[in-house]
Short mmCIF file of the C-alpha atoms (twelve columns), coordinates in Angstrom:
data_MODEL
# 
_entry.id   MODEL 
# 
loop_
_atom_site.group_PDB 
_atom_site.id 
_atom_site.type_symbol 
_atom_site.label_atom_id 
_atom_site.label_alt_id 
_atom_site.label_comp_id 
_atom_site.label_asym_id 
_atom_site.label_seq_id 
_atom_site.Cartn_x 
_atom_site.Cartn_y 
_atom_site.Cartn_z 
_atom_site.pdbx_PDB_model_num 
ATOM 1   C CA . UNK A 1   0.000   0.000  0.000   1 
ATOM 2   C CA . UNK A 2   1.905   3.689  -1.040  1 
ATOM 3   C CA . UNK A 3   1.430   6.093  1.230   1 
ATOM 4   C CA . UNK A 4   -0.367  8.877  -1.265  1 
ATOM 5   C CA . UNK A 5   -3.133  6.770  -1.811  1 
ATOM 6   C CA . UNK A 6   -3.904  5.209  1.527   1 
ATOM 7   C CA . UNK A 7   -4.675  6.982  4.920   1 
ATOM 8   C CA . UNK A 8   -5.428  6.141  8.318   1 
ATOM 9   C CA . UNK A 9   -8.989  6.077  10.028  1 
ATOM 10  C CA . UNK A 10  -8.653  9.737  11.927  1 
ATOM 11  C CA . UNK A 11  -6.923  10.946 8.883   1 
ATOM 12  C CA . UNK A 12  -10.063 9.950  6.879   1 
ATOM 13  C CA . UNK A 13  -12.091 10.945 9.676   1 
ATOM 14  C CA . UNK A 14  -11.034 14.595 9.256   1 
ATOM 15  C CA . UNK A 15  -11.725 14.435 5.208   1 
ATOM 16  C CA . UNK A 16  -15.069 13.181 5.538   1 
ATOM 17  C CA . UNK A 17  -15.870 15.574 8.514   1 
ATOM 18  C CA . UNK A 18  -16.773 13.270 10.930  1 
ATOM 19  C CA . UNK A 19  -15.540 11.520 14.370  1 
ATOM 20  C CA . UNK A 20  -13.489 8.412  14.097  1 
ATOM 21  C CA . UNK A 21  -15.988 6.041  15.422  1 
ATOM 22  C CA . UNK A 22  -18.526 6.749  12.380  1 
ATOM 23  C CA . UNK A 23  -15.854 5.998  9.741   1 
ATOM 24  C CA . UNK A 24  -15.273 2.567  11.675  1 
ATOM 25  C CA . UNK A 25  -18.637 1.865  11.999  1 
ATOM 26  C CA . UNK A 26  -19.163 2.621  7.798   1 
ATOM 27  C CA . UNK A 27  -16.242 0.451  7.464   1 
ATOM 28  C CA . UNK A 28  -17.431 -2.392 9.543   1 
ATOM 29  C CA . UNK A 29  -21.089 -2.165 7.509   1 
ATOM 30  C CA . UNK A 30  -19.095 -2.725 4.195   1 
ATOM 31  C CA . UNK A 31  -20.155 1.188  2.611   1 
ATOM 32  C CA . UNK A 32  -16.875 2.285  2.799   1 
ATOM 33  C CA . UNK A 33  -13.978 -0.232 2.005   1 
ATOM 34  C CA . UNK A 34  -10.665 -0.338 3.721   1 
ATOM 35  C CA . UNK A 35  -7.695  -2.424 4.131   1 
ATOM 36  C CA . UNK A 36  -6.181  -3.636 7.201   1 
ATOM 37  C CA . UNK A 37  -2.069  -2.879 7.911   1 
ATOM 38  C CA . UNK A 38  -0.008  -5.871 9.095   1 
ATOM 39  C CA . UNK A 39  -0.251  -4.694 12.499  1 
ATOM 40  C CA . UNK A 40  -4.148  -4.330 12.225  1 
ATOM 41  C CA . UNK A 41  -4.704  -0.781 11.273  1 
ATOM 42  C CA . UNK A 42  -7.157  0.197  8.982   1 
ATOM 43  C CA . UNK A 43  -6.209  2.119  6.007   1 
ATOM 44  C CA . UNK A 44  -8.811  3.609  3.534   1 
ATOM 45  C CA . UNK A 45  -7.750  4.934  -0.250  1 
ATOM 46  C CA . UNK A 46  -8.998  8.392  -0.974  1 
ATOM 47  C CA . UNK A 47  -10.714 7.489  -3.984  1 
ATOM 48  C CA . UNK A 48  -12.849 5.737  -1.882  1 
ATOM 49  C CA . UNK A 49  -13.416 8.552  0.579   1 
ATOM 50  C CA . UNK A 50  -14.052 10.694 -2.823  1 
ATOM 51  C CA . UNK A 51  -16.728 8.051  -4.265  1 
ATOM 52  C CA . UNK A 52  -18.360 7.885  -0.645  1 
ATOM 53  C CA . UNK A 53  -19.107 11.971 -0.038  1 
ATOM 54  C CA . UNK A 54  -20.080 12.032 -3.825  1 
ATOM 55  C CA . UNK A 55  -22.959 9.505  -3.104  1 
ATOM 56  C CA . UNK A 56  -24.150 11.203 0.188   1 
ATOM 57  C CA . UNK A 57  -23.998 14.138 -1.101  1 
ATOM 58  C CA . UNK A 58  -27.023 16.249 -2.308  1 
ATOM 59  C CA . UNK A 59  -26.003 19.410 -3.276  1 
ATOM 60  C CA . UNK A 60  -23.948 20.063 -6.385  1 
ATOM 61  C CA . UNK A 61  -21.298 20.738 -7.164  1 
ATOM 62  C CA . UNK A 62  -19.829 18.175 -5.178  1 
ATOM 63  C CA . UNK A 63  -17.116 19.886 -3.861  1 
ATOM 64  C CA . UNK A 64  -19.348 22.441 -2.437  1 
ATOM 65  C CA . UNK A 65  -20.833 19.883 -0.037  1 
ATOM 66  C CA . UNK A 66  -18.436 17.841 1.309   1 
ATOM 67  C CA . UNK A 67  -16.124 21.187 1.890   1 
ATOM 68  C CA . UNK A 68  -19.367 22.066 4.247   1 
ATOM 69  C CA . UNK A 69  -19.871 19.028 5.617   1 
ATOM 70  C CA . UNK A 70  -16.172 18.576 6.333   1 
ATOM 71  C CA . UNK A 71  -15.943 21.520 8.242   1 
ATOM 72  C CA . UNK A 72  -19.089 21.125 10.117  1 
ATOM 73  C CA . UNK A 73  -17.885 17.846 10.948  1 
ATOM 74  C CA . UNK A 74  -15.324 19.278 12.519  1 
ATOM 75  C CA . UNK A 75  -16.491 22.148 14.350  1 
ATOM 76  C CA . UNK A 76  -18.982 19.790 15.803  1 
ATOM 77  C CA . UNK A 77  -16.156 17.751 17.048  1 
ATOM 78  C CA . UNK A 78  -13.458 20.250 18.702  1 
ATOM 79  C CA . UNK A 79  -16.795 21.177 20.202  1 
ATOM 80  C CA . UNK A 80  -18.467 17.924 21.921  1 
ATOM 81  C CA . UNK A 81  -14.495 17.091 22.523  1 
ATOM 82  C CA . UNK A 82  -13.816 19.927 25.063  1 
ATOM 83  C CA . UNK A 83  -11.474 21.272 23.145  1 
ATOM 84  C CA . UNK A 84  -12.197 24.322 23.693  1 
ATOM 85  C CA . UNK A 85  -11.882 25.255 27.678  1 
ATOM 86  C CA . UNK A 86  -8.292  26.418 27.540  1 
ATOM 87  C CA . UNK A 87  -9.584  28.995 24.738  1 
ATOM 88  C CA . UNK A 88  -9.761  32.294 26.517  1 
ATOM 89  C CA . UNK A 89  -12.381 34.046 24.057  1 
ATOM 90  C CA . UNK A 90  -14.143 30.492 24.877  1 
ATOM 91  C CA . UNK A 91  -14.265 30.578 28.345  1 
ATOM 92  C CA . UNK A 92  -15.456 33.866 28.036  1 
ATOM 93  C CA . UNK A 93  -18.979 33.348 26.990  1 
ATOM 94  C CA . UNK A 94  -22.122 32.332 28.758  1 
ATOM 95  C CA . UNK A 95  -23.586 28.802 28.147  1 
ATOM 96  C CA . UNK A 96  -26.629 30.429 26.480  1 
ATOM 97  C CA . UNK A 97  -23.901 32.526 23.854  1 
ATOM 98  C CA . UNK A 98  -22.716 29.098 23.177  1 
ATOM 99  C CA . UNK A 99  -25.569 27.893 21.951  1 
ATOM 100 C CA . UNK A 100 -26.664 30.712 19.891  1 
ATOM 101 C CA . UNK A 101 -22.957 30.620 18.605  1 
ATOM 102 C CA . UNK A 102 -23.483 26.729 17.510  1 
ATOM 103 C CA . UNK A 103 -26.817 27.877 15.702  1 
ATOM 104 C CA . UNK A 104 -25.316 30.693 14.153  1 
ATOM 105 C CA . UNK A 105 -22.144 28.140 12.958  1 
ATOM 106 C CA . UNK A 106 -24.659 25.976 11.480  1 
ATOM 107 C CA . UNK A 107 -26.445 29.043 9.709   1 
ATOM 108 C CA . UNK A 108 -22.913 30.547 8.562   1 
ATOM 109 C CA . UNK A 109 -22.029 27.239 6.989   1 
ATOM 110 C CA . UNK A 110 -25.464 26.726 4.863   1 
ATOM 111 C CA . UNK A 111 -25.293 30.515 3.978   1 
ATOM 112 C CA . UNK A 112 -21.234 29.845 2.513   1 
ATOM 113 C CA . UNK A 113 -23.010 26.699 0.895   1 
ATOM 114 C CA . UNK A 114 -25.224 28.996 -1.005  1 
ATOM 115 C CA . UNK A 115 -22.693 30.958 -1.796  1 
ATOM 116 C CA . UNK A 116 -20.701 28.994 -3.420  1 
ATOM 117 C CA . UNK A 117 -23.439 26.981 -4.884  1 
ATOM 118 C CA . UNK A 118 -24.333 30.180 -6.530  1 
ATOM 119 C CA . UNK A 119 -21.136 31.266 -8.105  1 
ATOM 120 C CA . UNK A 120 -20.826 33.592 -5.575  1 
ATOM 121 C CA . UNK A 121 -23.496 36.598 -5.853  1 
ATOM 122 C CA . UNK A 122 -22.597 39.739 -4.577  1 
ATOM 123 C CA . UNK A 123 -26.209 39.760 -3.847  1 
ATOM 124 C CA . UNK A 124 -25.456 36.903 -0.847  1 
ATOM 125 C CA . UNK A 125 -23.197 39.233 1.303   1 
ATOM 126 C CA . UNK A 126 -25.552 41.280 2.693   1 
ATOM 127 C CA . UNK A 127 -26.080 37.629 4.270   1 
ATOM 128 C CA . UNK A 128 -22.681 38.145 5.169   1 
ATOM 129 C CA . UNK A 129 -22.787 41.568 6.415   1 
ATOM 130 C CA . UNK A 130 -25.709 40.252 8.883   1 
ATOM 131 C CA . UNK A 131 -24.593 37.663 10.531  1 
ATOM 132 C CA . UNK A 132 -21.266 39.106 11.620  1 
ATOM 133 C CA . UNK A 133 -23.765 41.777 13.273  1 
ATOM 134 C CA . UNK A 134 -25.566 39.061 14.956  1 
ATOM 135 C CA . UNK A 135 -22.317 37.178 16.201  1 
ATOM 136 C CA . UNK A 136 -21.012 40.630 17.291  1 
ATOM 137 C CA . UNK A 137 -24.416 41.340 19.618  1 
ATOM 138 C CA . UNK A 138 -24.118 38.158 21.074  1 
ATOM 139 C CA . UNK A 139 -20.288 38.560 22.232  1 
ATOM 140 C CA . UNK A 140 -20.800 42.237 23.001  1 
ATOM 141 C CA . UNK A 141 -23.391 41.257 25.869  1 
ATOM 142 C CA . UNK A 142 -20.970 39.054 27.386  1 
ATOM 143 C CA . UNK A 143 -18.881 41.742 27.050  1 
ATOM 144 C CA . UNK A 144 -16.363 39.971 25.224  1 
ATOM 145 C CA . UNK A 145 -13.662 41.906 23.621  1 
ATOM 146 C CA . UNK A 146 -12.901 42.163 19.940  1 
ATOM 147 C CA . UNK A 147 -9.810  40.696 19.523  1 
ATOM 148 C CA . UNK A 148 -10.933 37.574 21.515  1 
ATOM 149 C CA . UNK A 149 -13.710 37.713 19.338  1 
ATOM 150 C CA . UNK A 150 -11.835 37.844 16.636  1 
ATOM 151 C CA . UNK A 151 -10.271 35.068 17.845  1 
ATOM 152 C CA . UNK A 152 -13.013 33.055 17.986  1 
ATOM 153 C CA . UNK A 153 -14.185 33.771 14.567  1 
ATOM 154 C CA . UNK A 154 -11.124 33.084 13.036  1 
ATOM 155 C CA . UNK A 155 -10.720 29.306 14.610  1 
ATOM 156 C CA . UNK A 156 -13.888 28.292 13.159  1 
ATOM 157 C CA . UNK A 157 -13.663 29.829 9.904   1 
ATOM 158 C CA . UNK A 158 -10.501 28.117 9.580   1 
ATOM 159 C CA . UNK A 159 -12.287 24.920 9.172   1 
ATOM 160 C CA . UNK A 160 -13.999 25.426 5.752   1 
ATOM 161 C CA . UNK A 161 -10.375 26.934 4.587   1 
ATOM 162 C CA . UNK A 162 -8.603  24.046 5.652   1 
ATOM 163 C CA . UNK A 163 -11.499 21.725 3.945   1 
ATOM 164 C CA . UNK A 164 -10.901 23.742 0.843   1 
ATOM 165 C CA . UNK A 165 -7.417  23.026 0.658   1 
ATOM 166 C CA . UNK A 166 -7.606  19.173 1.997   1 
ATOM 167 C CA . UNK A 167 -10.001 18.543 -1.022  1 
ATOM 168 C CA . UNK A 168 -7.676  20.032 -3.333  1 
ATOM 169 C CA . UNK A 169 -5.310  18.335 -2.453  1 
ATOM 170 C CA . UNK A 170 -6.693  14.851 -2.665  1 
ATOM 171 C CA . UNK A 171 -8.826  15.517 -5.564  1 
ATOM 172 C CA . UNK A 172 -6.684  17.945 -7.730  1 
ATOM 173 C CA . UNK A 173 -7.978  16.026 -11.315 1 
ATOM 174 C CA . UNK A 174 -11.707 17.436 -10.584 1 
ATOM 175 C CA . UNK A 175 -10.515 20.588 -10.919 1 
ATOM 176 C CA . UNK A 176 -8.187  22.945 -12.625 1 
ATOM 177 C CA . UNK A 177 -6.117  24.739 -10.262 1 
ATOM 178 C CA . UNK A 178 -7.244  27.945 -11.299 1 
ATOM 179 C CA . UNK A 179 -10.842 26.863 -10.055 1 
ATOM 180 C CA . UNK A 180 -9.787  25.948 -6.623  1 
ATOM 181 C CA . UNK A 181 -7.889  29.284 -5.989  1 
ATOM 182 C CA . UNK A 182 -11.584 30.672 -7.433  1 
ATOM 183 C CA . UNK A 183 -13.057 28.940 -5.013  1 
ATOM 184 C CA . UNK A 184 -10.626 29.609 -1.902  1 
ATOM 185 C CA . UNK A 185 -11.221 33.326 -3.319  1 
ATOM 186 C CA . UNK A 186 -14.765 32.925 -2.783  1 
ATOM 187 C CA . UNK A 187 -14.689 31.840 0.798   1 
ATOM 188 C CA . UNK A 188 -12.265 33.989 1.884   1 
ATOM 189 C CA . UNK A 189 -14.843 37.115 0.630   1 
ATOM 190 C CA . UNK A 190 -17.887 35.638 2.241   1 
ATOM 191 C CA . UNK A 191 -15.627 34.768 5.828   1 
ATOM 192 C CA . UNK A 192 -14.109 38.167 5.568   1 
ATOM 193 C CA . UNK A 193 -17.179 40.017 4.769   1 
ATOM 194 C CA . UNK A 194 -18.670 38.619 7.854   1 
ATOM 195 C CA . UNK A 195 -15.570 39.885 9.893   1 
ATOM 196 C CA . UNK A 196 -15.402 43.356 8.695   1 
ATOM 197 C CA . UNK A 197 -19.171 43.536 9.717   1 
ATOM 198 C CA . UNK A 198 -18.142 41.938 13.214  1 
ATOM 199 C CA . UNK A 199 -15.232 45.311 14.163  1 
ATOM 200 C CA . UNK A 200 -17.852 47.421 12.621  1 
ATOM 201 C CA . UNK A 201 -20.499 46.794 14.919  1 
ATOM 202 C CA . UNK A 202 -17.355 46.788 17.823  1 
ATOM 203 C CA . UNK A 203 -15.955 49.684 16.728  1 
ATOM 204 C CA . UNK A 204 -19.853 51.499 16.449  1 
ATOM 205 C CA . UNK A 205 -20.754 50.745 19.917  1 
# 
């Protein structure tokens, strides 16, 4: 087995977006085939991993939805993992700010979706422009300072970047590479959009 083409289980666990155990547990039903190392490790090609988010997937283009899902995936995990406690812009916010923050993630995500589903519309930012208000009136009450919140923008957005590039990566033949810097492009307005409304609102109050 070469090493480009095969990866371990947390390695395609961070692809696909998802924790660990759910990759086993695909693996173990048969929907996802993998190959076992000498010493018992399981291995999965990323063709495989490809075919597998094409065929759950139900928004097109592809790439669109498994770079959501992906990051999603992992937000959700550094999340339910208690990652986060030593994060000072974290510990910084009320239980209730948490939970609108999760709702809001989950809104930010299908809104970038959209956007990029769309060819990116300039008519979409304003979608932009609004949520980094809402994030912004949320933080502000817990009177949470910009550059913390900043902070805390920043490590989540990083997700869907990083899923932009991983896909790339493994699937560079889908693509040209002038169409994945288009696409990178195209995140990187929406997520910076959002954080230019974010000081904004700061820097009005």
């Amino acid at each position: 087995m070469s090493e480009p083409e095969w990866i371990s289980l947390r390695h395609a666990a961070e692809i696909l977006g998802v924790h660990p155990a759910t990759v086993r547990n695909w693996a173990d039903k048969g929907n996802l085939p993998s190959r076992r190392t000498p010493g018992g490790h399981r291995r999965f090609r990323k063709a495989d991993l490809l075919h597998y988010a094409e065929t759950q997937g139900e928004l097109q283009p592809l790439e669109v939805q498994v770079i959501i899902q992906s990051a999603l995936g992992q937000a959700r995990m550094q999340v339910s993992g208690g990652n986060l406690v030593d994060q000072r812009w974290y510990a910084g916010m009320s239980e209730a700010t948490r939970g609108r923050m999760r709702e809001k993630g989950v809104r930010t995500l299908e809104l970038i979706r959209s956007y990029l589903a769309q060819s990116a519309p300039d008519s979409l930012l304003q979608s932009a422009v609004d949520l980094g208000k809402d994030y912004a009136v949320f933080l502000t009450q817990d009177g949470l300072a910009l550059p913390d919140a900043v902070r805390g923008f920043l490590y989540f957005t990083d997700f869907v970047i990083n899923s932009v590039l991983t896909w790339s990566e493994i699937t560079p033949t889908r693509n040209s590479p002038a169409e994945w810097v288009t696409l990178l492009r195209q995140v990187n307005t929406f997520v910076h959009t959002m954080l230019l409304s974010i000081v904004e609102y700061y820097h009005a109050e």
